[in-house]
C-alpha positions as CSV (number, residue, x, y, z in Angstrom):
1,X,143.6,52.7,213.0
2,X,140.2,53.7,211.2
3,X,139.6,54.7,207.3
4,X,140.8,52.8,204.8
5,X,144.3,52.1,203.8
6,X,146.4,54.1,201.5
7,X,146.7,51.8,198.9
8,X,148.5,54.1,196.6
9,X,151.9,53.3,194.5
10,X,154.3,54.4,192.3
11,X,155.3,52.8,189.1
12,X,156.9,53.4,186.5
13,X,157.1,56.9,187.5
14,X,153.4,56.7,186.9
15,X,150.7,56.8,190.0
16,X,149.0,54.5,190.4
17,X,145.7,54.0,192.9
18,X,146.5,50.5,194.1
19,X,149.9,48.4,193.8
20,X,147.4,45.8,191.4
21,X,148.0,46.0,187.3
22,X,145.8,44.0,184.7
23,X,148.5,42.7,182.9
24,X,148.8,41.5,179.1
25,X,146.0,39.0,177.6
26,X,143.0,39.2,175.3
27,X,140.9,40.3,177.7
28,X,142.9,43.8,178.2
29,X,142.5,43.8,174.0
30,X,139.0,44.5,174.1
31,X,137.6,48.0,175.2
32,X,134.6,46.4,177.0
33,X,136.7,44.2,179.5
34,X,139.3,46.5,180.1
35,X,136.5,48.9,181.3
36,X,134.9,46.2,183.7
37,X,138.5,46.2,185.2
38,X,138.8,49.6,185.8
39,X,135.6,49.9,187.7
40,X,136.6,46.5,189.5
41,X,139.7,48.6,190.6
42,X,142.6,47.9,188.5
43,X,145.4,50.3,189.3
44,X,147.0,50.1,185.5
45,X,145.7,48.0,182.3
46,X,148.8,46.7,180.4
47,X,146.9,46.0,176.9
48,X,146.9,43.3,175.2
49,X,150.9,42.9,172.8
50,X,151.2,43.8,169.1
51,X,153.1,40.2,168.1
52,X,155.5,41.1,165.3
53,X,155.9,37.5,164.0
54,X,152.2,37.3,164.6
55,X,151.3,40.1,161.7
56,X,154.5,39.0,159.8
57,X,152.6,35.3,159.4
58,X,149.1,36.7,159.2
59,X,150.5,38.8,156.3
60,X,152.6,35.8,154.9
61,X,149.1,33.6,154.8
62,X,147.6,35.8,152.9
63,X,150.3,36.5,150.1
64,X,149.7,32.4,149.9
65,X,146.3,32.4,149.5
66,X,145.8,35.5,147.5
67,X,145.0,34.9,143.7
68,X,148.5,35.1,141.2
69,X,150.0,35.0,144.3
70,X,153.1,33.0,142.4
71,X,153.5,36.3,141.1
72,X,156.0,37.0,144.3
73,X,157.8,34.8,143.4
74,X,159.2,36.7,140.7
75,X,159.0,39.9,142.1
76,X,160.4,40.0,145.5
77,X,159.9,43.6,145.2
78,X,156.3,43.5,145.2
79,X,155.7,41.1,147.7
80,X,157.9,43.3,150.4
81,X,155.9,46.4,149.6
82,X,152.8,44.2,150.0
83,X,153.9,42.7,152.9
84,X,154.9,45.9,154.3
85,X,151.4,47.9,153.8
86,X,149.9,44.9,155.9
87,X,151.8,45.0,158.9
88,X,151.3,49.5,158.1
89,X,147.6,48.7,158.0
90,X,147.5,46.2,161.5
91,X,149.7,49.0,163.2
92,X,147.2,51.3,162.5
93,X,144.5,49.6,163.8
94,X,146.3,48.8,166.7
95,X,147.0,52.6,167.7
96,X,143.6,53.9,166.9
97,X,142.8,51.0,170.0
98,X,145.5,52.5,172.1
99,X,143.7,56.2,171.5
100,X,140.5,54.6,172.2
101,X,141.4,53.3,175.2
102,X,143.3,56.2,176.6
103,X,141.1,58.7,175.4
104,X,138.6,57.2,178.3
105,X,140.7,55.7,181.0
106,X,140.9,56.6,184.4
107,X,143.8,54.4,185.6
108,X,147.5,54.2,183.8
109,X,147.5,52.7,180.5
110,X,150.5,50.6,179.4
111,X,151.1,49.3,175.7
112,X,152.8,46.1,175.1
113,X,154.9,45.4,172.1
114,X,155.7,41.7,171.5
115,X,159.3,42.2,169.4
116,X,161.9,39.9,168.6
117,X,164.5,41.6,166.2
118,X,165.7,45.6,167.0
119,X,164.7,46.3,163.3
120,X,161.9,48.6,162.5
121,X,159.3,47.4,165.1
122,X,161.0,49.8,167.7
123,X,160.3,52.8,165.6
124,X,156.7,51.6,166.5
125,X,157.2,52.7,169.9
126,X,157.0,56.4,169.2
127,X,153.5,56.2,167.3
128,X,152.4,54.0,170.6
129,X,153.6,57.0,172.3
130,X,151.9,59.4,170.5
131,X,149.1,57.5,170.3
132,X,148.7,58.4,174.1
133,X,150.2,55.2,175.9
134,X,151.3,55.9,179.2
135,X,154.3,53.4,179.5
136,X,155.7,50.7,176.7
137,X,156.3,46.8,178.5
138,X,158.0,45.1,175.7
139,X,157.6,41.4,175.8
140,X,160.5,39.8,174.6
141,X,160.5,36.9,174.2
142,X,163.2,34.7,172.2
143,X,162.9,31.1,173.1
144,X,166.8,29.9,173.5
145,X,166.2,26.4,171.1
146,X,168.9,28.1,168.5
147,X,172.0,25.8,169.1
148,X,173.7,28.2,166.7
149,X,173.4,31.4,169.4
150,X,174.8,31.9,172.4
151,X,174.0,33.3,175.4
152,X,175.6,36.2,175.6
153,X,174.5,37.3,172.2
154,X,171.0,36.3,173.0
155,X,171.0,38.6,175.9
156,X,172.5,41.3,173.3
157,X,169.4,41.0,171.2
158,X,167.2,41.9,175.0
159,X,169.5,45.2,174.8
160,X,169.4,46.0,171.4
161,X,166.1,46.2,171.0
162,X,165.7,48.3,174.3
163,X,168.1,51.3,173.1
164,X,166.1,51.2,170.0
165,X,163.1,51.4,171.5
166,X,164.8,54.1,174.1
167,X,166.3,55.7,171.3
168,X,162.6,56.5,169.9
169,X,160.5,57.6,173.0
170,X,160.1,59.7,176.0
171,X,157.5,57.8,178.0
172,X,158.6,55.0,181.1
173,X,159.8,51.5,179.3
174,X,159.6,48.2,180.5
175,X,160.8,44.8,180.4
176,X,158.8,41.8,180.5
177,X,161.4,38.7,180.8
178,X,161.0,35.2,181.0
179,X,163.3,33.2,183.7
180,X,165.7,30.9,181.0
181,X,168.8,33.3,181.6
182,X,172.0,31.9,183.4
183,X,172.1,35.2,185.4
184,X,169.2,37.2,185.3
185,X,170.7,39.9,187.8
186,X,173.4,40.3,185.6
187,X,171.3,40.7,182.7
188,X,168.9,43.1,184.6
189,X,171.4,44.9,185.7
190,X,172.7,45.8,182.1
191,X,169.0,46.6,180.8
192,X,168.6,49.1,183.5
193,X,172.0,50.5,182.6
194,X,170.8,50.8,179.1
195,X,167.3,52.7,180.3
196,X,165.4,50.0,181.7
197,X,162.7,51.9,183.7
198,X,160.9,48.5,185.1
199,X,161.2,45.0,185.0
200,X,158.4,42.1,185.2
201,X,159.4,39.0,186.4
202,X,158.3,36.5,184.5
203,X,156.4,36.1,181.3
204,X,154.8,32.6,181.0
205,X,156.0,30.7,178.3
206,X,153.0,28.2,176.2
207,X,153.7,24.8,178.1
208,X,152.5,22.2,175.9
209,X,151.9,18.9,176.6
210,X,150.7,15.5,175.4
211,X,147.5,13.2,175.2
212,X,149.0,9.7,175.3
213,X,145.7,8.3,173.5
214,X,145.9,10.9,170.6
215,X,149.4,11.1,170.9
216,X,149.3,14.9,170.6
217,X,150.5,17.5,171.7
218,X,147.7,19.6,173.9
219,X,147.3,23.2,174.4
220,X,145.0,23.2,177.4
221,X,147.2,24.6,180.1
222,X,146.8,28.5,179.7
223,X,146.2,29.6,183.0
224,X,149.3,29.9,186.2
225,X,148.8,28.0,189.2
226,X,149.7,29.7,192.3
227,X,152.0,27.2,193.0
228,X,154.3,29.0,189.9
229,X,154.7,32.2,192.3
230,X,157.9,31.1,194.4
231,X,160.1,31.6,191.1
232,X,159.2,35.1,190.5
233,X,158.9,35.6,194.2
234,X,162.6,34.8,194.3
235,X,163.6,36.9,192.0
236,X,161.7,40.0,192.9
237,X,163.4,39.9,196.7
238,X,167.0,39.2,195.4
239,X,166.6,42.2,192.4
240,X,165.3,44.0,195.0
241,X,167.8,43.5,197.4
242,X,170.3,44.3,195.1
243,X,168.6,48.0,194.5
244,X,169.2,47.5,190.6
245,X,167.5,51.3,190.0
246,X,164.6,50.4,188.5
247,X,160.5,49.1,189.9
248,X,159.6,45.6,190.2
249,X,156.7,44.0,188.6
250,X,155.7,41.1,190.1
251,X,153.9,38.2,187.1
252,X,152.4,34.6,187.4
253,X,150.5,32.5,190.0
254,X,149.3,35.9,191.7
255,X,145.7,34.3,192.3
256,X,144.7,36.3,195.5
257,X,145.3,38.9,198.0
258,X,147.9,36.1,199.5
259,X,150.1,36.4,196.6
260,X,149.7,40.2,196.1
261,X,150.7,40.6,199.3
262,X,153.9,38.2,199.2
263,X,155.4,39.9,196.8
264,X,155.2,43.5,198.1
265,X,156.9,42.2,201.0
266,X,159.3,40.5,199.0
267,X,160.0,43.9,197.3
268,X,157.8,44.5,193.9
269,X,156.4,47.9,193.2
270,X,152.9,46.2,191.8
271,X,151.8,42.6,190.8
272,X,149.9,41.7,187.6
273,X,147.3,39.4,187.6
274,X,145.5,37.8,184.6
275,X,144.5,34.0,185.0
276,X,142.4,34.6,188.5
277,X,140.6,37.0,186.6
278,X,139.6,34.5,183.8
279,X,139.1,31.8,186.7
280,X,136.8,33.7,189.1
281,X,136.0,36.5,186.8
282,X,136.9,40.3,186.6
283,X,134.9,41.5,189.4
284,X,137.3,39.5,191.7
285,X,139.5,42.3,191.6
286,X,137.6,44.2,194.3
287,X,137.6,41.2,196.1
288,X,142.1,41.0,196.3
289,X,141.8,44.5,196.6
290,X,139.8,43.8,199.8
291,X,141.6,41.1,200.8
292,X,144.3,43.4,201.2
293,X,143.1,46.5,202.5
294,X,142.0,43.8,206.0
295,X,145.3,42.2,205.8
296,X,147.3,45.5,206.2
297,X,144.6,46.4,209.0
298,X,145.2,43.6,210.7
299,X,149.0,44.3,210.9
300,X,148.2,47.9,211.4
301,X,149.9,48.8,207.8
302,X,148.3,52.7,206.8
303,X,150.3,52.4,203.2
304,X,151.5,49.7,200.9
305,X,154.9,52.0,201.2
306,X,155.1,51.0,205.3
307,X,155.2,46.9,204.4
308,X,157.2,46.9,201.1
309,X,160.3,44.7,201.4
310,X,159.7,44.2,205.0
311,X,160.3,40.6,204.3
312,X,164.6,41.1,203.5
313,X,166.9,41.0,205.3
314,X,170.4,41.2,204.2
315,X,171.7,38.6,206.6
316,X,169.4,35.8,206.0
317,X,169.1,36.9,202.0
318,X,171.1,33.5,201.3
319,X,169.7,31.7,203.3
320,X,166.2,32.3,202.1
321,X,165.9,33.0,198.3
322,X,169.0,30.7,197.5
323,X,170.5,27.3,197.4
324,X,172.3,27.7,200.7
325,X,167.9,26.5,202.6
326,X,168.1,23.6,200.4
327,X,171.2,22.4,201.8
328,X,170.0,23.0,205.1
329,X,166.8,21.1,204.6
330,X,167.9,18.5,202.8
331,X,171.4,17.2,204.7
332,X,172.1,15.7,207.9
């Protein structure tokens, strides 16, 4: 085998140059960075998400502070318009970003909406696409601590706001989900149904903590450990497995070429990476791009195509991605 390997992918419909995306974070919210990935190699960028409750409290703080603002108290009226010109105003700043970037790129470039309610923020989605986004990954994420909601109807919310979003453009959507569902195959399943084109397995949740001198709580632990990649690693193999119709993303505790790997075999289309990029730096990207262009030498792999999902198998699916190896490891 000589040459180097055809690292080439498909996602999202979208082609891609290597199976390795930049995925959502500050850094892919500033032109400069997301440049310094590109030439590392990146295959996509996802940029960095619009938070609707984000610009709903930016805009809320400064009603508060904002001289008469008692005033809005006594006309609703007013402070809705207000309050709705804000949001108008961050929106627009965040699309001429999106133009910016696009207008330059080289490599796939996928907007990120951070959404909670399937009210006017999918409407968004078609000004993103306009804007010249290549692909929308909406981040949605509803923490379940409302006692008063249900699962299924939580779930309903995840759906909603995809047919509204669906409903409103023409470019390749995605789901970004996070792993506190009872069945996540049976809710992937229904948000392919609905026009899922991807799905990214898993957001990150904050994990706080707490200092026991201060009695605090912390917010040091931002980055993923690549300890965290078996959960999404089980995940991708048994959604994979099941051929829901839709690419795999794999997210979280991809640190290296090891984990990149791993989950190809395991069935993703790509793997995003962001927290070994703020650890070792954004030039490491050449170096897991590396990494993997020996490893499939060495086991005589020509395309990332040849390897993907080599790692299931239908009879031992149980056995290894479910409850059935803890048994076995852990009875006499």
């Amino acid at each position: 085998m000589s040459g180097r390997m055809d690292l080439k992918t498909k996602y999202l419909g979208l082609e891609l140059k290597n199976p390795i995306v930049v995925s959502s974070s500050r850094m892919t919210g500033d032109i400069e960075s997301i440049n310094k990935c590109i030439a590392a190699g990146a295959g996509a960028i996802v940029l960095k998400s619009l938070f609707e409750e984000q610009l709903r409290v930016q805009m809320e703080s400064k009603l508060v502070n904002t001289r008469g603002s008692d005033m809005y108290f006594w006309f609703p009226e007013a402070k809705k318009q207000v309050m709705d010109q804000g949001i108008k105003a961050n929106m627009e700043q965040y699309l001429s970003f999106v133009k910016k970037v696009t207008s330059t790129s080289s490599v796939p470039i996928i907007a990120s909406i951070n959404c909670q309610t399937p009210d006017e923020w999918p409407k968004f989605a078609t000004a993103i696409q306009e804007a010249g986004a290549d692909a929308i990954e909406l981040n949605i994420a509803i923490f379940p601590f409302n006692n008063s909601l249900a699962s299924c109807e939580l779930e309903e919310v995840y759906i909603e706001i995809l047919k509204q979003v669906k409903n409103n453009v023409t470019i390749p959507v995605s789901i970004k989900l996070g792993h506190y569902f009872t069945n996540p195959c049976s809710l992937a399943y229904r948000l392919v149904k609905n026009g899922a084109d991807g799905l990214v397995l898993f957001n990150r949740y904050f994990r706080p903590d707490i200092d026991i001198d201060t009695m605090k709580v912390v917010e040091d632990n931002y980055f993923s450990s690549p300890e965290e990649i078996q959960e999404s690693l089980r995940w991708i193999a048994l959604m994979a497995e099941n051929n829901l119709g839709c690419d795999l993303a794999a997210s979280r505790g991809i640190h290296s070429y090891v984990g990149v790997v791993k989950q190809l075999l395991a069935g993703a289309q790509v793997t995003q990476v962001c927290s070994t990029l703020y650890l070792n730096g954004i030039s490491y990207l050449s170096e897991i791009i590396k990494g993997l262009e020996e490893w499939m030498m060495v086991h005589n792999f020509e395309s990332v195509d040849a390897f993907r999902g080599k790692s299931l198998n239908k009879q031992t699916m149980d056995a290894s991605f479910e409850r059935i190896h803890f048994m076995n490891r852990n009875f006499d």
